[in-house]
SEKEDREN-513202 format. One record per residue: x, y, z of N, C-alpha, C in turn; residue in one letter. Coordinates in pm, whole numbers, padded with zeros to 5 digits, always signed. Layout:
XYZXYZXYZA...
% end
This chain:
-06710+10233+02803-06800+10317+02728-06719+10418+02648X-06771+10446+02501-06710+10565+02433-06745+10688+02493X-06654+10776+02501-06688+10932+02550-06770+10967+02384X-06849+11062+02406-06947+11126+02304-06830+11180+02157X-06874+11164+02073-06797+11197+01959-06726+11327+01969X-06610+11320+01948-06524+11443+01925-06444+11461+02056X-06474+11383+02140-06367+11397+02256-06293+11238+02259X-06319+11190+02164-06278+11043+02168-06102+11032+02186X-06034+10976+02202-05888+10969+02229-05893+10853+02106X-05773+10878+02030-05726+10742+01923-05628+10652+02035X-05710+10539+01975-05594+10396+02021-05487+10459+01918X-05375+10298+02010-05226+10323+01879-05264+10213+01851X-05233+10146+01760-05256+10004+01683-05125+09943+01758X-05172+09830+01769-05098+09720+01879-05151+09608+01773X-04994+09482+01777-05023+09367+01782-05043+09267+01863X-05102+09205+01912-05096+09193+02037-05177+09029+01988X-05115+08909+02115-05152+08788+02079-05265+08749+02217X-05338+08698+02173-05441+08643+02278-05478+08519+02267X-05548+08410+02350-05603+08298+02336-05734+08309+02248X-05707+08176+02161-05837+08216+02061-05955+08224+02109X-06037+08159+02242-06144+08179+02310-06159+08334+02370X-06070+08393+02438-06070+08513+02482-06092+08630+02338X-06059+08579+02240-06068+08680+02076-06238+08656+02049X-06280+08483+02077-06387+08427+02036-06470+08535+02144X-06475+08484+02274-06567+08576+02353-06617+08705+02349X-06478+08770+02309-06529+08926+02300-06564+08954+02193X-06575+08877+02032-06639+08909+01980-06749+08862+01964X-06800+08745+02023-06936+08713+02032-07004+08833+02059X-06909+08931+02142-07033+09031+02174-07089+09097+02107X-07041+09173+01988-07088+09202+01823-07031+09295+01842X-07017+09451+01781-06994+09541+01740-06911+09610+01870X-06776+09687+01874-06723+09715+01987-06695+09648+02087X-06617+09556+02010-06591+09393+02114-06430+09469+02121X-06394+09578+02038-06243+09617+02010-06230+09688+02172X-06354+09799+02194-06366+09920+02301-06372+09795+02434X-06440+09714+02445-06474+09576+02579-06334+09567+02591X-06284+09495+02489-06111+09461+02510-06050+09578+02561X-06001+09629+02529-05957+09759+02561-06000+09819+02737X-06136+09788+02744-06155+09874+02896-06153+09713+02976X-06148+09639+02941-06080+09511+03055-05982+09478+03085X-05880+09567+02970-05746+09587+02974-05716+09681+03077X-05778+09789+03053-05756+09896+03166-05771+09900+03311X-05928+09850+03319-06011+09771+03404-05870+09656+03531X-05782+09599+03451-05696+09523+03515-05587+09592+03565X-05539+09689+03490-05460+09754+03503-05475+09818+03696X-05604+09879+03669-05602+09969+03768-05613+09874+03911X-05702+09749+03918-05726+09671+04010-05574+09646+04033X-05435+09645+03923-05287+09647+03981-05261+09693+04026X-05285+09836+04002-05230+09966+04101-05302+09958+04198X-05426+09940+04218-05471+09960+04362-05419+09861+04500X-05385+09683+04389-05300+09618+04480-05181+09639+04529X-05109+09726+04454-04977+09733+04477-04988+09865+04583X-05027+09915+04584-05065+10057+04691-05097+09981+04818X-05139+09899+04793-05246+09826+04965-05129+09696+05016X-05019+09651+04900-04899+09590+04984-04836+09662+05029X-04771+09803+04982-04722+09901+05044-04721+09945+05173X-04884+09967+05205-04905+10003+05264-04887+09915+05404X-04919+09797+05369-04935+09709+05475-04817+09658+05535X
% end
């Protein structure tokens, strides 16, 4: 989700290569298929860190 206007954070522009179905999918979704990408990116990110904390631990 976008935070409300004016607290927004700028992306940096990235080139970045993907499978053409995964480009196709998220833009099927229409408008802010850029912001989806982006928080499933993150979205993965964090499910990393939380794995890597719980091998640690174990």
């Amino acid at each position: 989700m976008r935070p409300p206007h004016g607290e927004q954070t700028r992306g940096v522009p990235v080139s970045l290569r993907v499978d053409p179905d995964v480009l196709a999918a998220d833009k099927a979704g229409g408008p802010g298929w850029q912001v989806r990408m982006n928080e499933a990116l993150a979205a993965g990110i964090a499910r990393g860190k939380r794995r890597s904390r719980a091998v640690k631990r174990g």
